[in-house]
Backbone of each chain as ProteinMPNN parsed JSONL, in Angstrom:
{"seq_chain_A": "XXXXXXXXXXXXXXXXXXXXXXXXXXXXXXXXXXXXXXXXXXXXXXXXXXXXXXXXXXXXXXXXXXXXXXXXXXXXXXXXXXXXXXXXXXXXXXXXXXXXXXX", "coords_chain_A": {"N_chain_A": [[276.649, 37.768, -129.298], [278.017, 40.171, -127.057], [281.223, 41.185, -128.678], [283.203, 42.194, -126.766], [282.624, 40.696, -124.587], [283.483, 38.312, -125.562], [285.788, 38.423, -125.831], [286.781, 38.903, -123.758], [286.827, 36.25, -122.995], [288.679, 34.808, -123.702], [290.911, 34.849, -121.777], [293.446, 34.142, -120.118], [292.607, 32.605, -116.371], [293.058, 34.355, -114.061], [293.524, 36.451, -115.166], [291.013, 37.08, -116.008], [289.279, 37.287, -113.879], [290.3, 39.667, -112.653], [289.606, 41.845, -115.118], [286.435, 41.58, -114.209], [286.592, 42.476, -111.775], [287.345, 45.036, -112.556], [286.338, 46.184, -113.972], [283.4, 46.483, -111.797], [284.122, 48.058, -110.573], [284.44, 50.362, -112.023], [281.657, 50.842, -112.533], [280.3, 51.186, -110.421], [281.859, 53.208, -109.926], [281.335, 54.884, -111.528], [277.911, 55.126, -111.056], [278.036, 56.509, -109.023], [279.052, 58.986, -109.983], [277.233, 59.422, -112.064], [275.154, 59.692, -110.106], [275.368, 62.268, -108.557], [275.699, 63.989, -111.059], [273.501, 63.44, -111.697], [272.028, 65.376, -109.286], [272.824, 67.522, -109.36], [272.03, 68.488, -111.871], [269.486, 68.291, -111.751], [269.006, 70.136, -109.628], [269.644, 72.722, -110.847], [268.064, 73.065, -112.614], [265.482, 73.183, -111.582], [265.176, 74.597, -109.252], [265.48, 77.669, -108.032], [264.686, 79.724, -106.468], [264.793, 81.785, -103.62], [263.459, 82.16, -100.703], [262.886, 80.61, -99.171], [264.434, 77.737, -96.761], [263.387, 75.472, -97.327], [262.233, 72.825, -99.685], [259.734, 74.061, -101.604], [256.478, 72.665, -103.014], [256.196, 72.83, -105.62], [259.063, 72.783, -106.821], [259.482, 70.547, -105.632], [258.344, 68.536, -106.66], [259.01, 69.166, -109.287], [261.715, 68.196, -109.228], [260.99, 65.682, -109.264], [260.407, 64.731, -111.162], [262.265, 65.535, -112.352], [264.617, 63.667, -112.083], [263.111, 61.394, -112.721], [262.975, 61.497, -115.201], [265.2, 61.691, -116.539], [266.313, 59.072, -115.532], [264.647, 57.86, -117.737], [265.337, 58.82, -120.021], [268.101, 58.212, -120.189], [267.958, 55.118, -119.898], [266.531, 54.708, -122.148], [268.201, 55.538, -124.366], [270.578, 53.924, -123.248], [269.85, 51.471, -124.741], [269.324, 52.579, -127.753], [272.005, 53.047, -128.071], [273.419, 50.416, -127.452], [271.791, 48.86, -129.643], [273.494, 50.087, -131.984], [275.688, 50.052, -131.435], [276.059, 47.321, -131.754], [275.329, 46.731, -134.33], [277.311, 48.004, -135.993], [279.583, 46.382, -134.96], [279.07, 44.211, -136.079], [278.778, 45.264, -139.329], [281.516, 45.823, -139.135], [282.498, 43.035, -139.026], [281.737, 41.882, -141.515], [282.968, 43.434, -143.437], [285.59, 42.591, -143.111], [285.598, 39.611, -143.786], [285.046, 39.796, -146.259], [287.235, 41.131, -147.263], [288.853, 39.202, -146.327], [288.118, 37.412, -148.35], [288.897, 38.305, -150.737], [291.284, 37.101, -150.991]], "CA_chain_A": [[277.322, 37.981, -128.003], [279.043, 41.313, -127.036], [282.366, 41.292, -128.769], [284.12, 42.491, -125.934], [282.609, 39.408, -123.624], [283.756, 37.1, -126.052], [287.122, 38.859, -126.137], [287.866, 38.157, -122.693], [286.685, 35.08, -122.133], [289.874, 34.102, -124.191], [292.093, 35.568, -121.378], [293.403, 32.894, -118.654], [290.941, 32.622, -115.385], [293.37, 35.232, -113.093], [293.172, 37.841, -115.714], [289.354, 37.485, -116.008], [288.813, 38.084, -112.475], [290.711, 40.897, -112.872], [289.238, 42.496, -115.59], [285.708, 41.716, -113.638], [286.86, 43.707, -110.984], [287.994, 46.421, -112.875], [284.686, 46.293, -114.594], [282.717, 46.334, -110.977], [284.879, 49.506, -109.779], [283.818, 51.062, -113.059], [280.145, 50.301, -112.414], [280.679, 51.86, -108.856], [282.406, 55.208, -109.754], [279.817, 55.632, -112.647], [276.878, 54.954, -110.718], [278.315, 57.76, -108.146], [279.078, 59.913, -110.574], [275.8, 59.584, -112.291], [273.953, 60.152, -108.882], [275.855, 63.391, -108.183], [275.72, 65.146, -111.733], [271.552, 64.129, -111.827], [271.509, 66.05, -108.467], [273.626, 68.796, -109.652], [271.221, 68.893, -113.045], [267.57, 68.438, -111.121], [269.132, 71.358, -108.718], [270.214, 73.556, -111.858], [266.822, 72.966, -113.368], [264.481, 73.266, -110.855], [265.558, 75.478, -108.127], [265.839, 79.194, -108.297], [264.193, 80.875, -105.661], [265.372, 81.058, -101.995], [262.986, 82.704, -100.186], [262.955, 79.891, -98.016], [264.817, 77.114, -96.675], [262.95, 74.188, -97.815], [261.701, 73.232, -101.296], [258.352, 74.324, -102.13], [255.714, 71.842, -103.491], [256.529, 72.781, -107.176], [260.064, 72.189, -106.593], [259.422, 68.783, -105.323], [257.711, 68.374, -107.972], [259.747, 69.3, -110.714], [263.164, 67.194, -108.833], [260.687, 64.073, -109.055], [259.919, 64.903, -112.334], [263.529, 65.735, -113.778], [265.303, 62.644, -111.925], [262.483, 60.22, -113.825], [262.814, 61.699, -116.943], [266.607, 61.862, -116.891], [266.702, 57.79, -115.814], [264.084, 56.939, -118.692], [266.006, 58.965, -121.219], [268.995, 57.087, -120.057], [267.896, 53.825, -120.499], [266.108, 54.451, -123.716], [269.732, 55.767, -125.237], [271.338, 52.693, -123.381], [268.895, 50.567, -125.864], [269.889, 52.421, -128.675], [273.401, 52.698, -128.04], [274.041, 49.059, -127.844], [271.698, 48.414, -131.158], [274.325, 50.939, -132.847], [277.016, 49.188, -131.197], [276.323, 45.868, -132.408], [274.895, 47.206, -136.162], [278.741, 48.755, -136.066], [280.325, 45.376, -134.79], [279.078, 43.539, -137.317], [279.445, 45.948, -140.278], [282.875, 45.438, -139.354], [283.399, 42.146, -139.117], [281.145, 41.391, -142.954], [283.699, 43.932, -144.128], [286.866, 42.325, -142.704], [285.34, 38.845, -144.124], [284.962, 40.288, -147.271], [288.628, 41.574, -147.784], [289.484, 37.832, -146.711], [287.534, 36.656, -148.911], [289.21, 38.54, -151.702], [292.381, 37.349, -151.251]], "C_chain_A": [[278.145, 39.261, -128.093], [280.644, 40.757, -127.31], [283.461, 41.25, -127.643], [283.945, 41.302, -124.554], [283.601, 38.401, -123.798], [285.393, 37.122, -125.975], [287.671, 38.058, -124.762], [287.366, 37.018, -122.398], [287.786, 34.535, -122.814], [291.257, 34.431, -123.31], [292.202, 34.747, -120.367], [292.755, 33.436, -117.38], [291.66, 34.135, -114.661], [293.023, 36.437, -114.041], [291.444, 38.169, -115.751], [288.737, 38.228, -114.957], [289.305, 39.217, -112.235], [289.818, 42.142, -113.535], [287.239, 42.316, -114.45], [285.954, 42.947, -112.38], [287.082, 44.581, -111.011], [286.608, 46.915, -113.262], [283.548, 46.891, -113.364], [283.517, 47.356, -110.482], [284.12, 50.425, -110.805], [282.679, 51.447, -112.536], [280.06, 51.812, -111.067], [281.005, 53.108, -109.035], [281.368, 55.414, -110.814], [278.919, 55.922, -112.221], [277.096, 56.16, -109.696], [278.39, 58.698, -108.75], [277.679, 60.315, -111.542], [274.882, 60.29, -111.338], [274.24, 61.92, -108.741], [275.465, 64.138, -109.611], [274.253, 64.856, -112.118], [271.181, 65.347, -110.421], [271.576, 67.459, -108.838], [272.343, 69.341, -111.14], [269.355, 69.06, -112.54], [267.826, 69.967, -110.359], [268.868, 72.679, -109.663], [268.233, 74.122, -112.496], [265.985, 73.522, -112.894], [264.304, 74.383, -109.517], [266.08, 76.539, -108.364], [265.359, 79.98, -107.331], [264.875, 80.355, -103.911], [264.894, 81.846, -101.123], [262.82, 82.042, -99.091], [263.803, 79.123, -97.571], [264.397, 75.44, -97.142], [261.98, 74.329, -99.108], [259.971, 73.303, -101.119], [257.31, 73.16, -103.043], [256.016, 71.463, -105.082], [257.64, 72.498, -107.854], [260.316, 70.775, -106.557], [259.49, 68.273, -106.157], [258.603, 67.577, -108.942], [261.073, 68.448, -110.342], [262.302, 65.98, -109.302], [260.577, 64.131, -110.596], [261.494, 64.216, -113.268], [264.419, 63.938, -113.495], [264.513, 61.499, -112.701], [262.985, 60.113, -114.75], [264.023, 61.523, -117.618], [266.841, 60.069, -116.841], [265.9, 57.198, -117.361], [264.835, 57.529, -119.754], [267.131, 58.423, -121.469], [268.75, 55.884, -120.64], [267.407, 53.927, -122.181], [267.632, 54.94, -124.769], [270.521, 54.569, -124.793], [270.691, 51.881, -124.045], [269.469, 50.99, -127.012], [271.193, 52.458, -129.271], [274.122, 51.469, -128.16], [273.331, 47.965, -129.285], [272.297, 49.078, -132.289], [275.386, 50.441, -133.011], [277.186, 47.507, -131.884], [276.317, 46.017, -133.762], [276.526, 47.134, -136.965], [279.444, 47.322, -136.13], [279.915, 44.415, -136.019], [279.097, 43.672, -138.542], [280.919, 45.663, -140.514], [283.547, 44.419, -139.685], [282.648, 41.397, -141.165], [282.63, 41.984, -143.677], [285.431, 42.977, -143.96], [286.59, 40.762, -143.309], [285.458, 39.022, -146.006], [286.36, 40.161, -148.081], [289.571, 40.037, -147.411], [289.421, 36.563, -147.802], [288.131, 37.064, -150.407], [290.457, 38.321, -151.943], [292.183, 36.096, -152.172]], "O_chain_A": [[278.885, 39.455, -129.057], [281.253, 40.082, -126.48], [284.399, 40.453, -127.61], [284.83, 41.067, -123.731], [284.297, 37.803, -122.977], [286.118, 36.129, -126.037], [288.48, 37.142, -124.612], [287.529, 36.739, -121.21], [287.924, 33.386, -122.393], [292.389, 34.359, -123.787], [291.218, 34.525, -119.661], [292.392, 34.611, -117.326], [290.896, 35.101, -114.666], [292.269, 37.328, -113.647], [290.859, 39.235, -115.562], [288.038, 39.24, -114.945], [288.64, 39.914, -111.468], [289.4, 43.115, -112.908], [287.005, 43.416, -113.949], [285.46, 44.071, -112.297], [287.166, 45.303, -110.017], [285.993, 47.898, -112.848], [282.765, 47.74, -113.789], [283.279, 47.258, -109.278], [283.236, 51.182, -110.402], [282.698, 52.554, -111.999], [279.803, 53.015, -111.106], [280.518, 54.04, -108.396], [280.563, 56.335, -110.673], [278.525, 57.016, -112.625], [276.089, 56.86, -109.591], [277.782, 59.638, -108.237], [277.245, 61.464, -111.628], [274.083, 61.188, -111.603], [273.303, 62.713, -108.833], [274.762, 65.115, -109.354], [273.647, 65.718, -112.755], [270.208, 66.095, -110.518], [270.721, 68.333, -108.703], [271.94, 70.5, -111.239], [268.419, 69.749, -112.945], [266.985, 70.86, -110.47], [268.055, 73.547, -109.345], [267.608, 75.171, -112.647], [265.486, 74.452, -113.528], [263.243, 74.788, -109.042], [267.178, 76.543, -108.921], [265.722, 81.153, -107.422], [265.21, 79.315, -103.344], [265.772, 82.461, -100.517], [262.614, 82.637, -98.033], [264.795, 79.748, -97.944], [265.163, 74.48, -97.216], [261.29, 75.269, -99.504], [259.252, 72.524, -100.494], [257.909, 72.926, -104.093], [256.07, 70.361, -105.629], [257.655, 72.101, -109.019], [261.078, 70.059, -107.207], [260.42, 67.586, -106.579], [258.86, 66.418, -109.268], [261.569, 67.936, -111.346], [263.007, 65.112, -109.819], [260.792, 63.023, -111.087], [261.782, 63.329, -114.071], [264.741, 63.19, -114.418], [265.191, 60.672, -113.31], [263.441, 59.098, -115.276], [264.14, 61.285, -118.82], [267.41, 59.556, -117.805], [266.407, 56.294, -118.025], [265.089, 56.697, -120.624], [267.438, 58.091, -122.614], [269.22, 55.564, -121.731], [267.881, 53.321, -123.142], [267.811, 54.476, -125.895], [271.187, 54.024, -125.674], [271.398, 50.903, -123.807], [270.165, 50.151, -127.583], [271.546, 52.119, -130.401], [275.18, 51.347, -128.778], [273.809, 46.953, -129.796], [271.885, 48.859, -133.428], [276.04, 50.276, -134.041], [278.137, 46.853, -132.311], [277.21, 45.498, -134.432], [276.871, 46.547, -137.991], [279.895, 46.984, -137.225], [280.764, 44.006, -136.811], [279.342, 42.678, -139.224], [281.469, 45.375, -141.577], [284.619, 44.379, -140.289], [283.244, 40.52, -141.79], [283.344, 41.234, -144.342], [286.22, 42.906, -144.902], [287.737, 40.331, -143.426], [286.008, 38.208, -146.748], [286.625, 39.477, -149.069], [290.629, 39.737, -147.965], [290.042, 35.53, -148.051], [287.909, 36.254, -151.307], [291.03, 38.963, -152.823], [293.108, 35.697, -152.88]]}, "seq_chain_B": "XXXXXXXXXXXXXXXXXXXXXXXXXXXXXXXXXXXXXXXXXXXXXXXXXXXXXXXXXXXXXXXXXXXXXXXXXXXXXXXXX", "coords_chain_B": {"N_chain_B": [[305.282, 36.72, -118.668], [305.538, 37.935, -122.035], [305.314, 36.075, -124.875], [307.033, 35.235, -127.929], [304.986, 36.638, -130.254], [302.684, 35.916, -128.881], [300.105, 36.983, -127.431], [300.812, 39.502, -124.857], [299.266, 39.163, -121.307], [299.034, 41.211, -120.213], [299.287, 43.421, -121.371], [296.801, 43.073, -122.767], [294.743, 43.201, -120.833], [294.443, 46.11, -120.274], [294.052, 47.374, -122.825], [291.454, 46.211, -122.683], [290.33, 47.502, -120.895], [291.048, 49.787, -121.172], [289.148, 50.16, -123.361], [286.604, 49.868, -122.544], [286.556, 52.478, -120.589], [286.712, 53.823, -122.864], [284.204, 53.22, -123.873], [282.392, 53.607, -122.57], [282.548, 56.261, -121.496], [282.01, 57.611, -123.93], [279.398, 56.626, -124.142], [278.214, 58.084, -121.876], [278.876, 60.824, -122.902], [276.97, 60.753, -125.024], [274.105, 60.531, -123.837], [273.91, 62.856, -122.133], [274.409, 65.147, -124.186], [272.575, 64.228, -125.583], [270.268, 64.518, -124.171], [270.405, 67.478, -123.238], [269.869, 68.265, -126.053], [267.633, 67.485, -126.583], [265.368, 67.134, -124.239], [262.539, 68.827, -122.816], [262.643, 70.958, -120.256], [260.762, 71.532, -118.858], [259.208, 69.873, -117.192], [256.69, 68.89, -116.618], [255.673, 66.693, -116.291], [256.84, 63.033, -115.154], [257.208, 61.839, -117.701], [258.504, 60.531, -121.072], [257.706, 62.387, -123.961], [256.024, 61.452, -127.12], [257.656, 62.739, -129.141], [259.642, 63.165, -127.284], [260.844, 60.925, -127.608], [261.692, 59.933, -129.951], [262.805, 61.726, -130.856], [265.386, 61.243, -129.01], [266.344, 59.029, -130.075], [266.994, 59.828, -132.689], [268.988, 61.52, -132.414], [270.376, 60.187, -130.547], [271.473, 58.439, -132.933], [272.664, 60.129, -134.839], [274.594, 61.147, -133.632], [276.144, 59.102, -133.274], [276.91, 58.518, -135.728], [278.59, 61.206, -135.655], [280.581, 60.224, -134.072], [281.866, 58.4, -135.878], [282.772, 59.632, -137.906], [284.556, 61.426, -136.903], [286.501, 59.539, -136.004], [287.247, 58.043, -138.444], [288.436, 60.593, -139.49], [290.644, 61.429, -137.903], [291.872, 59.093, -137.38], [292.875, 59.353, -140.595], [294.932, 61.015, -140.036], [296.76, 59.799, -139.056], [296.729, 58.494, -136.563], [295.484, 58.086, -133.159], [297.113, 59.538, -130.971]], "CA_chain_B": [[306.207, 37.207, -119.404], [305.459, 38.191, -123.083], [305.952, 34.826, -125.723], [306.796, 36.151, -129.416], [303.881, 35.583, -131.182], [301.639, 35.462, -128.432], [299.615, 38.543, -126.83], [300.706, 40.049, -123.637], [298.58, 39.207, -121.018], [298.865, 42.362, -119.132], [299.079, 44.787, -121.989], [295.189, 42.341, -123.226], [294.091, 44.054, -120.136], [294.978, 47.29, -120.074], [294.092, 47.705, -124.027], [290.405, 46.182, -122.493], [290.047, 48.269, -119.511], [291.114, 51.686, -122.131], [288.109, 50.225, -124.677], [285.46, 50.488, -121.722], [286.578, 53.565, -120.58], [286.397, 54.751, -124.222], [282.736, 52.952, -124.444], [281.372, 54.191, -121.091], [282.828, 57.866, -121.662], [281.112, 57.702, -125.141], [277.971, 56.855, -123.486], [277.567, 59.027, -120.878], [278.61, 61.71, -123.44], [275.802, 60.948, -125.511], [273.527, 60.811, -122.826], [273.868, 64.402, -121.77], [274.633, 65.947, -125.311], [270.788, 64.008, -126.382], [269.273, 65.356, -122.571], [270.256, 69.397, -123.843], [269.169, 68.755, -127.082], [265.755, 66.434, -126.981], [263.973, 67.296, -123.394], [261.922, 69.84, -121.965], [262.763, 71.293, -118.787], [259.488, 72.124, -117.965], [259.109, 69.015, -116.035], [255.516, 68.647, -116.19], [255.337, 65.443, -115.361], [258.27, 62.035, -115.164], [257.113, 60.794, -118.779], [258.729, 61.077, -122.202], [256.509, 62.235, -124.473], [256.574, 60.833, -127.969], [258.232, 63.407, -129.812], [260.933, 63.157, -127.28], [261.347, 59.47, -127.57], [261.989, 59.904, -131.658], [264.205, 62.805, -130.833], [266.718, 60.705, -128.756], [266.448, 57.594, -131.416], [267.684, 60.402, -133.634], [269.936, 61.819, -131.583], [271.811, 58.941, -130.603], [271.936, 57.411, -134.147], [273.617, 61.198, -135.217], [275.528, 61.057, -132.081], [277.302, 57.927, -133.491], [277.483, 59.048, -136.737], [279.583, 61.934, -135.995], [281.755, 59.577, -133.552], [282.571, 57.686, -136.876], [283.413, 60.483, -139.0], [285.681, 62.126, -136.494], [287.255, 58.765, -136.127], [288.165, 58.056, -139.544], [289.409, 61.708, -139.231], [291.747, 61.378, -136.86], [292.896, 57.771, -137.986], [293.563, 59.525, -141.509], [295.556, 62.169, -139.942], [298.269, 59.186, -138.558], [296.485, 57.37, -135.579], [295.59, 58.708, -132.065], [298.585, 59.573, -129.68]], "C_chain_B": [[305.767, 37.33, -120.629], [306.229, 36.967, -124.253], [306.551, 35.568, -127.169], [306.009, 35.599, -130.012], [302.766, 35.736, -130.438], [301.481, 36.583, -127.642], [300.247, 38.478, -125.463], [299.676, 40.24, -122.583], [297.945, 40.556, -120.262], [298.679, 43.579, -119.73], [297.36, 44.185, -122.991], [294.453, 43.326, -122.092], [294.052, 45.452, -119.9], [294.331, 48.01, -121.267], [291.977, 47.392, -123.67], [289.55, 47.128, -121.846], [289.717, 49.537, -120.777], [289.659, 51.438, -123.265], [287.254, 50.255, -123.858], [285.821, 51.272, -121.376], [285.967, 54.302, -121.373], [284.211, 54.686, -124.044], [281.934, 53.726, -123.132], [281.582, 55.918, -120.902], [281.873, 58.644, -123.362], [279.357, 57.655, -124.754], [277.616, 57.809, -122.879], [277.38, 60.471, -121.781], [277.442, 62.229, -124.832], [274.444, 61.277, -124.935], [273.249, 62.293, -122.119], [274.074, 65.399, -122.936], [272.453, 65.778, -125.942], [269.895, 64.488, -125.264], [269.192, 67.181, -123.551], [269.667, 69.243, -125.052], [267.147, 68.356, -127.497], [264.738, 67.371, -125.555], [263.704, 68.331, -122.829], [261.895, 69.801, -120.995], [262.091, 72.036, -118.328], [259.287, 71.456, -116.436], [257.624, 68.895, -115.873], [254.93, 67.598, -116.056], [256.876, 64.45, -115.929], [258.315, 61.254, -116.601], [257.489, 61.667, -119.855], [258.082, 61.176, -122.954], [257.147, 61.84, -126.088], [257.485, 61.711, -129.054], [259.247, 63.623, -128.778], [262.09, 61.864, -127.545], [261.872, 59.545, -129.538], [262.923, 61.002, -131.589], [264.894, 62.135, -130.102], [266.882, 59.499, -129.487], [267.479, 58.56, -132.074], [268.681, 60.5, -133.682], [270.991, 61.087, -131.745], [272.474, 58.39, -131.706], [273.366, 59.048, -134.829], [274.762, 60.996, -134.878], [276.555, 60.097, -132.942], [277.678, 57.984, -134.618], [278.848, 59.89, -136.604], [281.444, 61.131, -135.153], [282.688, 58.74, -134.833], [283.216, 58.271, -137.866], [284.803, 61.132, -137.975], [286.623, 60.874, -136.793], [288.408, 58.503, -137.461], [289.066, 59.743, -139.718], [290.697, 62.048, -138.933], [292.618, 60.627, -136.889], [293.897, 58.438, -139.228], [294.864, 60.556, -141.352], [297.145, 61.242, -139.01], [298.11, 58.695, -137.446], [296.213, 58.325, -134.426], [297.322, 58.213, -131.162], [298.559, 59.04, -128.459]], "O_chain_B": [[305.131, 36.276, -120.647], [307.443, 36.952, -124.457], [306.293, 36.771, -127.203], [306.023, 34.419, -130.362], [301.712, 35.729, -131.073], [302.448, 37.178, -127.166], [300.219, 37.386, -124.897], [299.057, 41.301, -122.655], [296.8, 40.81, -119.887], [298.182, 44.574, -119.202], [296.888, 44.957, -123.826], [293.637, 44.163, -122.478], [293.302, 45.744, -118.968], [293.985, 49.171, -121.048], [291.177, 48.136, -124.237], [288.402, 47.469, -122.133], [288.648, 50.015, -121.157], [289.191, 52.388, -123.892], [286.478, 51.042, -124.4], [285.25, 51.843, -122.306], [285.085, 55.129, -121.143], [283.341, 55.556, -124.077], [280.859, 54.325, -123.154], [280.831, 56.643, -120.249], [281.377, 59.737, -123.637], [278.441, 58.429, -125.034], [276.665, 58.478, -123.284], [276.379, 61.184, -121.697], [277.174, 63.307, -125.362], [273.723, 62.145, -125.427], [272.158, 62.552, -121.611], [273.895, 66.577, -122.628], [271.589, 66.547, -126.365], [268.753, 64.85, -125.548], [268.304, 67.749, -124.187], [268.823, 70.106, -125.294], [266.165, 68.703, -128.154], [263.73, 68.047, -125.762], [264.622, 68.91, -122.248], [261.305, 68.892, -120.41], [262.362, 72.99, -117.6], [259.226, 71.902, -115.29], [257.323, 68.775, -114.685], [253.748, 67.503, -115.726], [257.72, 64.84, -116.735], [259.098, 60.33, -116.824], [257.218, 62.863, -119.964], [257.443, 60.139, -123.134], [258.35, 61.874, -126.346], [258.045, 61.0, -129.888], [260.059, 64.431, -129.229], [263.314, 61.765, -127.635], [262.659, 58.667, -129.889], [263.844, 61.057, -132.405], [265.916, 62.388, -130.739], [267.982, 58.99, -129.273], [268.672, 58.257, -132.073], [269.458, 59.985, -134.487], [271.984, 61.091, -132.474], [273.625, 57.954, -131.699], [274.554, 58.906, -135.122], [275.758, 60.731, -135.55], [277.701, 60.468, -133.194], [278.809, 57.549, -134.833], [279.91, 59.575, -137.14], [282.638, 61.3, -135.401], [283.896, 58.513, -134.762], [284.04, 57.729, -138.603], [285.934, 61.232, -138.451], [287.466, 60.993, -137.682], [289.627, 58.634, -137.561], [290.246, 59.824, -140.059], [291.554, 62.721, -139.505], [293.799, 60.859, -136.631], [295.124, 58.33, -139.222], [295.63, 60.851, -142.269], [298.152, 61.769, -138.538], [299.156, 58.299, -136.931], [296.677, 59.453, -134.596], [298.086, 57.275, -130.933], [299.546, 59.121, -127.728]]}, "name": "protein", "num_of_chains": 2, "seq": "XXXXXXXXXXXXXXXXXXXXXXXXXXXXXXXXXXXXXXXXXXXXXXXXXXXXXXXXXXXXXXXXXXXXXXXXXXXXXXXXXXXXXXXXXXXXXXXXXXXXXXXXXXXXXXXXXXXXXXXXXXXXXXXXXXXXXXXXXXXXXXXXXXXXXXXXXXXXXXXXXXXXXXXXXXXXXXXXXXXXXXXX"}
């Protein structure tokens, strides 16, 4: 179980709902801020010419392209980010078992 | 109110809230440090190809490496401020 679940579920019910909500604002400004700096990075990427007003076929393109490629590289780092994160969490706690174990 | 002995419920949250921050600011900054270094911005099509998928494995595992070395770094130098 994520550490940090387990953490709060030890926190009386008003604080929980709390921290949920803080959690679900999070979520919310991330997910905005995500949207905005893939636009800002597909734009950067892909767009250079301005001979016209509207994007060009290859343009299209390349936005449909970069916004894919940018969510699948996402998720595949949120995969190995949380099998790093746990590897880590439990390194820690063998070690902290350990040093109890030596007293 | 604060018992002696017994955690602060308000400074439990606050100390939770600052460790997702930390974890979700850590993410994202891996996330865009392993984008500049792993993928081609050719864009020739929406799929990772397999030599980029083994370059952000890498990546990320580095990535968290060096988060652990600064750490102890920074701890040994008397704690963050």
């Amino acid at each position: 179980m994520d550490p940090n679940l387990a953490a709060m579920q030890n926190l009386p019910q008003a604080q929980q709902q709390q921290l949920m909500q803080a959690i679900e604002q999070m979520q919310v400004r991330d997910s905005l801020r995500m949207y905005n700096s893939l636009v800002e990075r597909c734009f950067r990427d892909c767009v250079s010419e301005f001979r016209s007003k509207d994007l060009n076929a290859g343009e299209e393109k390349c936005v449909q392209s970069c916004a894919t490629k940018f969510m699948k590289h996402s998720a595949r780092v949120g995969i190995r980010f949380g099998e790093l994160s746990s590897e880590a969490e439990s390194q820690m706690q063998a070690m902290m078992q350990q040093q109890q174990g030596g007293k | 109110m604060a018992q002696p002995g017994q955690p602060d419920p308000a400074a439990a949250i606050e100390m939770a809230k600052q460790e997702m921050d930390y974890r979700v600011n850590l993410f994202n900054a891996m996330v865009s440090s392993c984008y500049e270094k792993c993928i081609d911005k050719r864009y020739k099509d929406g799929e990772l190809s397999v030599g980029e998928n083994s370059c952000i494995d890498r990546c990320s595992s580095k990535y968290w490496q060096v988060t652990g070395i600064v750490g102890q770094m920074l701890g040994a130098q008397g704690g963050m401020q």
